[in-house]
N, C-alpha and C positions, 0 to 999 in steps of 0.2 A: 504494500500500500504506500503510496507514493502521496505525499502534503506537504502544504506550505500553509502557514498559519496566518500568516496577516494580522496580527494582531488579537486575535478573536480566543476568549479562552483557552487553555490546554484540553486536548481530547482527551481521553479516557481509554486507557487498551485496559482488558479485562481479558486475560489468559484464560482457556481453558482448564486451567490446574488452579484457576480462582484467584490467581496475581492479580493486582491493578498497578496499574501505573500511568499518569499523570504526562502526556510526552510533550514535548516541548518546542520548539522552534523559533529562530527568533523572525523580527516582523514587523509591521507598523502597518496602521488601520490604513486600509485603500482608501486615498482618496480627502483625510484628514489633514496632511499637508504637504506644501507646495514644494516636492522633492525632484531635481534631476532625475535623481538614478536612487529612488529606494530600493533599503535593502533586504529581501526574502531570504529564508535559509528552507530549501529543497529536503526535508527530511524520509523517511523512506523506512518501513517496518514489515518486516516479514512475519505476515498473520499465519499461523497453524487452522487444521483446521478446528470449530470450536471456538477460536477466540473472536470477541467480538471487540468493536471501537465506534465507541457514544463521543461523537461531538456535538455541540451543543452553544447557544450562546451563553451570556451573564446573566440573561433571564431568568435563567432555569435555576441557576447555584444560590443568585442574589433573591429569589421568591421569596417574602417573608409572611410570616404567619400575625393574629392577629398582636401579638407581645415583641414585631418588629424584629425577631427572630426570624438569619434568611437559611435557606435550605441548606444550603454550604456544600464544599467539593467531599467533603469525608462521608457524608449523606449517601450524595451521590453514586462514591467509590463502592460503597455498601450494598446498597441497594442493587447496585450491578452485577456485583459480585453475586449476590444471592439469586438476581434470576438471570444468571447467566447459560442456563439450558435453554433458554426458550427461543423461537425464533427474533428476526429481528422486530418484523414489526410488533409483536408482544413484548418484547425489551420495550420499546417503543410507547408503548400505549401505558403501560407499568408506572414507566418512567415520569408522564405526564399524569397521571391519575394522583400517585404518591405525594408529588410536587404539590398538585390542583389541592389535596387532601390537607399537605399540612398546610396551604393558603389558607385555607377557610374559608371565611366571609372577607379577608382582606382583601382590598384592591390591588388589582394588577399592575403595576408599578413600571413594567419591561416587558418586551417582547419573549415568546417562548421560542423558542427554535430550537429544533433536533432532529439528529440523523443518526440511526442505528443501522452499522453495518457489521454482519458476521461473515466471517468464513467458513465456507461449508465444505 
């Protein structure tokens, strides 16, 4: 799997053997500002099959519930890990239901955006 981050949160690789990890890349938000020649770094991860990679915006980590508690990446990291059997689009839906769950009644504050891909 071949990425470049742009700026946009860290993805989320979640191992088949239940590892997470956090990957990284460096970046700067398209388009924010007036650069010659910004700099991307081309990252590149060899998915087994089984392992899946939830990227995601800030939306999703930064959600808070009604006591302004937000969802956070360790949440996240958790979560993944635990239904990481499932296909993607159920990682998927999981993903957004748990989040939607601990929002509550609070207001949406950010954008959700997510893309669950597995290796099969």
């Amino acid at each position: 799997f071949t990425y470049v981050r742009a700026g946009h949160d860290e993805p989320l690789y979640v191992r088949n053997d239940a590892s997470t990890e956090f990957v990284g890349g460096k970046g700067r938000f398209l388009g924010l500002w007036r650069e010659s020649t910004p700099t991307f770094e081309r990252c590149q991860i060899a998915m087994a099959p089984g392992d899946t990679m939830v990227i995601y915006s800030d939306g999703v980590t930064d959600m808070r519930n009604m006591q302004g508690e937000p969802f956070g990446r360790d949440r996240m990291a958790s979560l993944a890990k635990n239904i990481r059997i499932y296909d993607a689009d159920r990682i998927a839906r999981s993903i957004h239901s748990v989040v939607q769950s601990h929002r509550g009644p609070a207001d949406a504050f950010d954008d959700f955006t997510l893309l669950v891909m597995r290796a099969e």
